[in-house]
TORDRENFI-446671 format. One line per field, with one value per residue (C-alpha): chain; x, y, z; residue number from 1. Coordinates in Angstrom, 3 decimals. Each point is the difference from the previous one (the first is absolute). Layout:
residues N
chain: (A:...) .
east: (X:...) .
north: (Y:...) .
up: (Z:...) .
resi: (NUM:...) .
***
This chain:
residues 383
chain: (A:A:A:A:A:A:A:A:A:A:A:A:A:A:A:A:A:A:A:A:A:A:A:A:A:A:A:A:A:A:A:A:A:A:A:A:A:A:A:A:A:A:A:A:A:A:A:A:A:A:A:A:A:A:A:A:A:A:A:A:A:A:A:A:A:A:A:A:A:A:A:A:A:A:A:A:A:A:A:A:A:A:A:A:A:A:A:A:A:A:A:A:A:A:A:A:A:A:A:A:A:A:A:A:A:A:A:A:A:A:A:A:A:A:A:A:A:A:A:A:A:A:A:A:A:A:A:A:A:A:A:A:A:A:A:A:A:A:A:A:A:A:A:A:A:A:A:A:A:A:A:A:A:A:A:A:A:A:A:A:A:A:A:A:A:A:A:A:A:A:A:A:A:A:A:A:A:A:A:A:A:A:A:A:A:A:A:A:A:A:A:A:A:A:A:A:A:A:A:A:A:A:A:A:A:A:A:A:A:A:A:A:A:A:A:A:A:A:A:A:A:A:A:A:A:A:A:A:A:A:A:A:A:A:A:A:A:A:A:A:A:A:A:A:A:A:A:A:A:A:A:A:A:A:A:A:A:A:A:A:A:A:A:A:A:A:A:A:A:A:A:A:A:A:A:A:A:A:A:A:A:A:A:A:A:A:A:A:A:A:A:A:A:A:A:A:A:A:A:A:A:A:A:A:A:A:A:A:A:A:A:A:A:A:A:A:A:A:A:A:A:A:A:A:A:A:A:A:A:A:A:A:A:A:A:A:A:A:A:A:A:A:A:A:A:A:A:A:A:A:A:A:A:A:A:A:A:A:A:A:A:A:A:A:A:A:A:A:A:A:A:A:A:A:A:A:A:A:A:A:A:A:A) .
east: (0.000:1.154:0.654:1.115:-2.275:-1.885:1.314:3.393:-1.528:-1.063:3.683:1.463:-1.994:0.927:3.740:-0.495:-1.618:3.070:2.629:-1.811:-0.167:3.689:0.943:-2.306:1.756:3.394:0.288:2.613:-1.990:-3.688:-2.569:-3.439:-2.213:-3.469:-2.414:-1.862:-2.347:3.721:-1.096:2.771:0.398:3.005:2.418:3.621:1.862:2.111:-3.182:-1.330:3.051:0.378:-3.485:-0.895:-3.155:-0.397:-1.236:-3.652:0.102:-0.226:-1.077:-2.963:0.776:1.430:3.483:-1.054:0.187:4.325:-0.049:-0.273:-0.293:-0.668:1.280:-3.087:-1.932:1.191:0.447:-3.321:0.414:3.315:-1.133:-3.071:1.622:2.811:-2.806:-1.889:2.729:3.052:2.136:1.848:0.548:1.272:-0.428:3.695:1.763:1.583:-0.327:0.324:-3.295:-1.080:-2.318:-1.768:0.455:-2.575:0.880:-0.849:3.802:1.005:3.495:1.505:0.437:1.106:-2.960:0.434:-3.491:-0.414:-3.272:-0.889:-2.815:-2.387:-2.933:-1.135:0.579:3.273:2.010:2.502:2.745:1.825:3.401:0.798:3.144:0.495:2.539:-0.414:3.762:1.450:-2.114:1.068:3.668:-0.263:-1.675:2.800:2.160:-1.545:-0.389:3.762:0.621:-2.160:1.466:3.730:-1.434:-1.472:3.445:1.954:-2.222:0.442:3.131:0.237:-2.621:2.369:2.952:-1.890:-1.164:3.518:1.578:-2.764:0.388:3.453:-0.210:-2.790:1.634:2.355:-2.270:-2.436:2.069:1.614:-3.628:-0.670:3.174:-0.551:-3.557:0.669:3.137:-2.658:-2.783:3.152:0.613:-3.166:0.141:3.345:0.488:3.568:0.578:1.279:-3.379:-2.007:2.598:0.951:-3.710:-0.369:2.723:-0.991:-3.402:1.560:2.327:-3.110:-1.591:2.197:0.787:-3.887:0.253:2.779:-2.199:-2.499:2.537:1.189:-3.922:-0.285:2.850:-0.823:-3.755:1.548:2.198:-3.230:-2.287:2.261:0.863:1.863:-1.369:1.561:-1.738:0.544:-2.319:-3.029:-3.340:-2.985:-2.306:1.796:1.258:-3.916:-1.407:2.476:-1.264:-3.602:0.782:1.671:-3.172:-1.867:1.949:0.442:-4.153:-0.309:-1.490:-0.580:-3.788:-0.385:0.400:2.789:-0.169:3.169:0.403:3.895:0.405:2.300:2.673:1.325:3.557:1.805:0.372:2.788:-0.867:0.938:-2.742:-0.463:-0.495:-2.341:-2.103:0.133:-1.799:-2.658:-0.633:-0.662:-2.482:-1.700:-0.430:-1.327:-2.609:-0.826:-0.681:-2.051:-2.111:-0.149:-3.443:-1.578:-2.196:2.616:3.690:1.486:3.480:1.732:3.638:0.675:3.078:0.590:2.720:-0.053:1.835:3.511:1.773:-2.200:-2.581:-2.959:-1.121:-3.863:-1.757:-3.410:-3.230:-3.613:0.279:-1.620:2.753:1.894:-1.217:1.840:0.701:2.110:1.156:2.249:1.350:0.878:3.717:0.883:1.774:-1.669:-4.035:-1.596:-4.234:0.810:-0.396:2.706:2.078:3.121:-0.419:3.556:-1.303:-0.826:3.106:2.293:-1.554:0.775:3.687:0.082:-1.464:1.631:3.375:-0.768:-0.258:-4.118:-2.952:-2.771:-4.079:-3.311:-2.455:-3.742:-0.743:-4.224:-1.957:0.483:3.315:3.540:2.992:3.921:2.161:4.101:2.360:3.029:2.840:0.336:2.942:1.939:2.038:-3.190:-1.581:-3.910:-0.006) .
north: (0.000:3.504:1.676:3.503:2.646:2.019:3.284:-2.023:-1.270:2.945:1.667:-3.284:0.521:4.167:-1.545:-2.242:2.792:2.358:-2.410:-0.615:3.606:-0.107:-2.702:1.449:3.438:-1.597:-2.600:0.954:-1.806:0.478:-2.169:-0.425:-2.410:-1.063:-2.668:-2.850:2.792:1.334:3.307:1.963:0.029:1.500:2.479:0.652:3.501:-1.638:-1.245:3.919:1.099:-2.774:0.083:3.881:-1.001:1.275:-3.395:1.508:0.224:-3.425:-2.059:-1.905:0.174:-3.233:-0.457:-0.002:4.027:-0.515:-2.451:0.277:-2.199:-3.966:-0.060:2.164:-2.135:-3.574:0.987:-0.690:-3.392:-0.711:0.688:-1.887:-3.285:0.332:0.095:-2.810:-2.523:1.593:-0.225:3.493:1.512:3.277:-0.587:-0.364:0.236:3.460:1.088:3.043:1.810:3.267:2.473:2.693:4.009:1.993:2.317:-2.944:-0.621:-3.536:-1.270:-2.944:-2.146:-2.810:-1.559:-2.545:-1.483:-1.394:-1.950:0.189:-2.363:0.974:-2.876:-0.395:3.113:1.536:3.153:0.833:1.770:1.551:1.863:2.228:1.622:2.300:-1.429:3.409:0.779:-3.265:-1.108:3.419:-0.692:-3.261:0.466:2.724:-2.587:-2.246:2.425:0.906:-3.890:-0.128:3.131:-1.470:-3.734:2.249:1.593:-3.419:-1.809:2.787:0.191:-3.888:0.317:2.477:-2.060:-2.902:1.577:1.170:-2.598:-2.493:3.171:-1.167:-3.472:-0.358:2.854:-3.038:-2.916:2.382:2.117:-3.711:-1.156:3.545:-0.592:-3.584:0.539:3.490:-2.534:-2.898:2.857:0.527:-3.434:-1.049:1.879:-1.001:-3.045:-0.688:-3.677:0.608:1.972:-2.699:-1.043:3.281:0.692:-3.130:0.832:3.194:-0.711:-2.804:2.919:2.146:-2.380:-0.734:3.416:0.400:-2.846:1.359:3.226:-2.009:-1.979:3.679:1.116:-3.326:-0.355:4.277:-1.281:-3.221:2.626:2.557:-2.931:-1.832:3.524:-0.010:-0.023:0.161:-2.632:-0.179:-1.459:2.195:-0.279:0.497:1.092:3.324:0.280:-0.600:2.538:2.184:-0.260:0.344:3.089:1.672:-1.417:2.662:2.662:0.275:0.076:-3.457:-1.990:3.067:-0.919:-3.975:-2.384:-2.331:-2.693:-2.050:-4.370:-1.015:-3.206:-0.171:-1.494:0.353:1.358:2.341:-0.055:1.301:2.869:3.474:2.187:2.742:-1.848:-2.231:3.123:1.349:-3.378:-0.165:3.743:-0.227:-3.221:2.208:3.019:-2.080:-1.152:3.031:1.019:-3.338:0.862:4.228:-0.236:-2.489:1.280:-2.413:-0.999:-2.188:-1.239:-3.299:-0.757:-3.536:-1.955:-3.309:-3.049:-1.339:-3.349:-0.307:2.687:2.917:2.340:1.184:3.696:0.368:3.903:-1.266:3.060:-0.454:1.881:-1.156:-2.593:-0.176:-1.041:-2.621:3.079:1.317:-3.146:-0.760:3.476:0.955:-0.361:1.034:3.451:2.998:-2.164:1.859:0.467:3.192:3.716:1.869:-3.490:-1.196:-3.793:-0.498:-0.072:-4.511:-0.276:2.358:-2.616:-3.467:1.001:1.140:-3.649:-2.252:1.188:-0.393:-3.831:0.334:0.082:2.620:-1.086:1.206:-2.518:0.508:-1.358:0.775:2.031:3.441:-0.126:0.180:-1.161:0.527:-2.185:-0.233:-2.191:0.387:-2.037:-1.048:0.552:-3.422:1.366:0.367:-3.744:-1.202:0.399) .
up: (0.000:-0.526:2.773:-1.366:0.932:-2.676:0.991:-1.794:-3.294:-1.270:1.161:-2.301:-2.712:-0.227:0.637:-3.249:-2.030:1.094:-0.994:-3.556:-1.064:1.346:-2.541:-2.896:1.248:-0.504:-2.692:-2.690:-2.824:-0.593:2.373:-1.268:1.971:-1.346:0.388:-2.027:-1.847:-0.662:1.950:1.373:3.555:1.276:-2.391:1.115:-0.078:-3.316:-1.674:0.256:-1.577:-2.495:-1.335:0.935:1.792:4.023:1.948:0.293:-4.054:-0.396:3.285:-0.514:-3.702:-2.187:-0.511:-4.023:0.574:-0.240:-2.335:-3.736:-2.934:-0.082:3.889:0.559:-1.952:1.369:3.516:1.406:-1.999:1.895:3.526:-0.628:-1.020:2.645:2.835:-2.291:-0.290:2.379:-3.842:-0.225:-2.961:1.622:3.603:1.501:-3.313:-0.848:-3.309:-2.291:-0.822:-1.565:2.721:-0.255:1.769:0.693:-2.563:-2.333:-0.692:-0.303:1.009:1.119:3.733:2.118:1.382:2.874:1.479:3.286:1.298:3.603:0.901:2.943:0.736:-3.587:-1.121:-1.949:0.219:-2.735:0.531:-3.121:0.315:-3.153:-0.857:-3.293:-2.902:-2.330:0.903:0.091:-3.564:-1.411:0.617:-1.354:-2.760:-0.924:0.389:-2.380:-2.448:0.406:-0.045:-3.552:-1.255:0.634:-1.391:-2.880:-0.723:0.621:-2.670:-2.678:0.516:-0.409:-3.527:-1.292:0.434:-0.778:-3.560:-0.923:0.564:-2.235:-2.515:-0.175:0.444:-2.804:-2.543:-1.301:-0.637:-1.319:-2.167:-1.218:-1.077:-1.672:-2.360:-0.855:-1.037:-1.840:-1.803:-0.491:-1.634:-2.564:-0.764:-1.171:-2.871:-1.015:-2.605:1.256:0.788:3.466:0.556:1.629:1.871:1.878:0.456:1.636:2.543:0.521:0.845:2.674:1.403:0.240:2.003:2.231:0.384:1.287:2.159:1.960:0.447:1.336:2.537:0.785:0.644:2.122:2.265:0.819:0.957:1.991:1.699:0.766:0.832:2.738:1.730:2.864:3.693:3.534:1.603:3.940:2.735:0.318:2.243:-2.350:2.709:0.589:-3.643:-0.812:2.588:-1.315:-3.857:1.301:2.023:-3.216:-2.118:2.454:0.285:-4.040:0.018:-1.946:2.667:2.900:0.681:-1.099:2.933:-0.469:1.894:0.355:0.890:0.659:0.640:3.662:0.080:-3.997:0.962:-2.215:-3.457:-2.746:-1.313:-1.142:2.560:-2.602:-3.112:1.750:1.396:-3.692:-0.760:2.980:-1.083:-3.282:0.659:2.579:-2.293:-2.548:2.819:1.121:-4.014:-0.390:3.161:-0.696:-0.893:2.843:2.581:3.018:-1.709:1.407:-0.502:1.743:0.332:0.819:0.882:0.250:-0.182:-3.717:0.212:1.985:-1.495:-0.844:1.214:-2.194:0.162:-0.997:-0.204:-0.972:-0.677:-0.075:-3.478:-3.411:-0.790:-2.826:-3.565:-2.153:-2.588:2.967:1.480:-3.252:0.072:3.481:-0.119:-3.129:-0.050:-0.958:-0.689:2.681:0.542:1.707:-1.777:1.338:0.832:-1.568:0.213:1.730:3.482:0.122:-2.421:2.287:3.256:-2.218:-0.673:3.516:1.267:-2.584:0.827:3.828:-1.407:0.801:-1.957:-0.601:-1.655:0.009:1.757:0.100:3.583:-0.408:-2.544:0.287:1.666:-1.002:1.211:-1.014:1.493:0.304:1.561:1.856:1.648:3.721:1.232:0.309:3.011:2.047:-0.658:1.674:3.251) .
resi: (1:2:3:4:5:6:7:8:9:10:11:12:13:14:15:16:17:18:19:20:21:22:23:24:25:26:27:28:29:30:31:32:33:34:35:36:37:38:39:40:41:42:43:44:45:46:47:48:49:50:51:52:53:54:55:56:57:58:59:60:61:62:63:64:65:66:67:68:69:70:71:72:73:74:75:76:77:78:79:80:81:82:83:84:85:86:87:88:89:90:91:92:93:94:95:96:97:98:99:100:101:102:103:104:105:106:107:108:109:110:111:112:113:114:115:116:117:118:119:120:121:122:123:124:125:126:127:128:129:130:131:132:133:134:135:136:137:138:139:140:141:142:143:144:145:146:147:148:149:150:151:152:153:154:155:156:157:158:159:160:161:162:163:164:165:166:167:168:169:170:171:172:173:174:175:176:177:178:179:180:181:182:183:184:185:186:187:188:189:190:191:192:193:194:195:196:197:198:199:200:201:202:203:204:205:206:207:208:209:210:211:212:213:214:215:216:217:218:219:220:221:222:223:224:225:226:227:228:229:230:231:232:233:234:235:236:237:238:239:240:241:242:243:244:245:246:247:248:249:250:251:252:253:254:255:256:257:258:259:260:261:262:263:264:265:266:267:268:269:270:271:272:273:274:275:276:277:278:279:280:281:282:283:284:285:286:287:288:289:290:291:292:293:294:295:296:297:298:299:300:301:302:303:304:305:306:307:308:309:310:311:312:313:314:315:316:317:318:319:320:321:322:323:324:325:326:327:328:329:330:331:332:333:334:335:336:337:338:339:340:341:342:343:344:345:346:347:348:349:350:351:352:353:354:355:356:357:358:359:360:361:362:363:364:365:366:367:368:369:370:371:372:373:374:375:376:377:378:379:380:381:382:383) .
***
């Protein structure tokens, strides 16, 4: 039985409230607690200055008044099945999302969630912290990355072309003056005509086919690249790629909802070409799903026999047709208006020479998948 006397409960209870608007006072990052309606019930001193609402502004109101986008749209969806079936989506898994200020401006955050149970009944606690600096100076330094990786690889066509210029200005200038001498013999009635025409014609074409072993080894050469492989995580190296997907605007309002298998180990891979790769397949995703009322994109990873993990980034877009399907990786065939076509090329020279293997699979109708492979790392065998 409690023996306290009720003079002390209510002195607790003002203790409790004291100490709450202490922490909500305090908190470096922004504290928003709401409840299963997803109303807002307490607002920190951060979260005021983060979103530009006072706490009066918005309690009582649902979260959905900082959020923007899908998020807005799927949240209710999210908190509903977590209560449903206890499977989180969101709830105690920090992920980048795009919010919304009460000036209407949209930018990105960190957002952690926490679920307190009381009885039957659940609190959620999310903490918030603002990324606009930190994306901004990353995504300077990608753009000074793609500007150097822009220079490097005109650089390396200009050599490239110069040097085939010269490589090809023999063969072909050696076929040029054995047909121009064959077009003058076969109006000649000398004896020896036939002869020397035939042999010309032979030196022509083998002229031509050393062009072509000139064209071929060049393509061998551009096709095998060269990579530095070491031992890389994918989770980070994929959180990473996501993260970028967002801050360049490709993917900043479709949930992405992302299934590692534990336990895979590292694999060998060069981190940045690899991004380039998951980046491009989740652009293309996001452009599949542009016009859907709830995109949704999927990255899945799992073991694919003893040696190899498979990468999957699957969308509940309109699939691909078989017009497309034959296409995809050839350079410069592209369904896009203002696209080039070299984006699923660029990503199979990028897999192939990581020794892997990129597709398109059609899991269900109305989806689409792309799919790569990549090496384990044999220093790092099954647990």
């Amino acid at each position: 039985m409690d023996t306290r006397s009720s003079e002390s409960i209510p002195a607790e209870v003002e203790t409790l409230q004291l100490h709450l608007k202490s922490i909500l006072d305090s908190v470096p990052d922004g504290m928003i607690v709401i409840d299963e309606q997803s109303r807002i019930l307490a607002f920190s001193k951060a979260a005021e200055e983060l979103f530009g609402y006072k706490a009066s502004d918005v309690m009582g109101r649902t979260v959905e008044v900082l959020m923007s986008g899908n998020d807005k749209a799927n949240h209710h969806d999210y908190v509903g099945k977590y209560i449903e079936t206890g499977r989180s989506r969101i709830i105690g898994v920090g992920r980048v999302v795009t919010a919304r200020r009460a000036d209407g401006s949209i930018f990105p955050i960190d957002l952690k969630i926490g679920d307190a149970q009381f009885g039957d009944k659940h609190l959620f606690t999310a903490f918030v912290r603002d990324l606009s600096e930190q994306r901004r100076n990353e995504l300077r330094m990608q753009e000074m990355q793609a500007e150097l990786v822009h220079f490097s690889r005109m650089s390396a066509v200009g050599t490239m072309a110069a040097a085939l210029a010269h490589e090809l200005n023999q063969p072909l200038t050696a076929v040029a003056n054995y047909l121009e001498a064959a077009r003058d013999l076969i109006d000649s009635d000398a004896a020896t005509s036939k002869e020397i025409l035939h042999e010309a014609l032979d030196e022509a074409a083998r002229q031509a086919v050393r062009a072509g072993e000139i064209v071929r080894k060049l393509r061998g050469y551009v096709s095998r690249g060269e990579i530095e492989a070491r031992s890389v995580d994918l989770a980070p190296l994929i959180a990473d790629a996501v993260a970028l997907s967002r801050v360049s605007g490709d993917t900043s309002d479709i949930p992405i909802e992302q299934e590692i298998e534990p336990g895979l180990g590292p694999v060998l891979a060069d981190p940045i070409q690899v991004q380039q790769v998951i980046l491009n397949l989740l652009r293309n995703s996001a452009e599949a799903t542009r016009e859907l009322p709830a995109p949704r994109i999927r990255i899945l990873v799992s073991r694919q026999g003893q040696g190899h993990v498979l990468i999957r980034i699957c969308d509940n877009g309109p699939g691909l047709t078989e017009e497309i399907r034959r296409t995809l990786f050839k350079p410069f065939m592209t369904s896009k208006s203002n696209g080039m076509g070299l984006g699923l090329s660029i990503c199979q020279t990028i897999v192939e020479a990581h020794g892997g293997k990129i597709e398109a699979a059609t899991p269900h109708e109305g989806q689409s998948c792309f799919q790569f492979t990549l090496r384990r790392d044999p220093a790092n065998p099954e647990p």
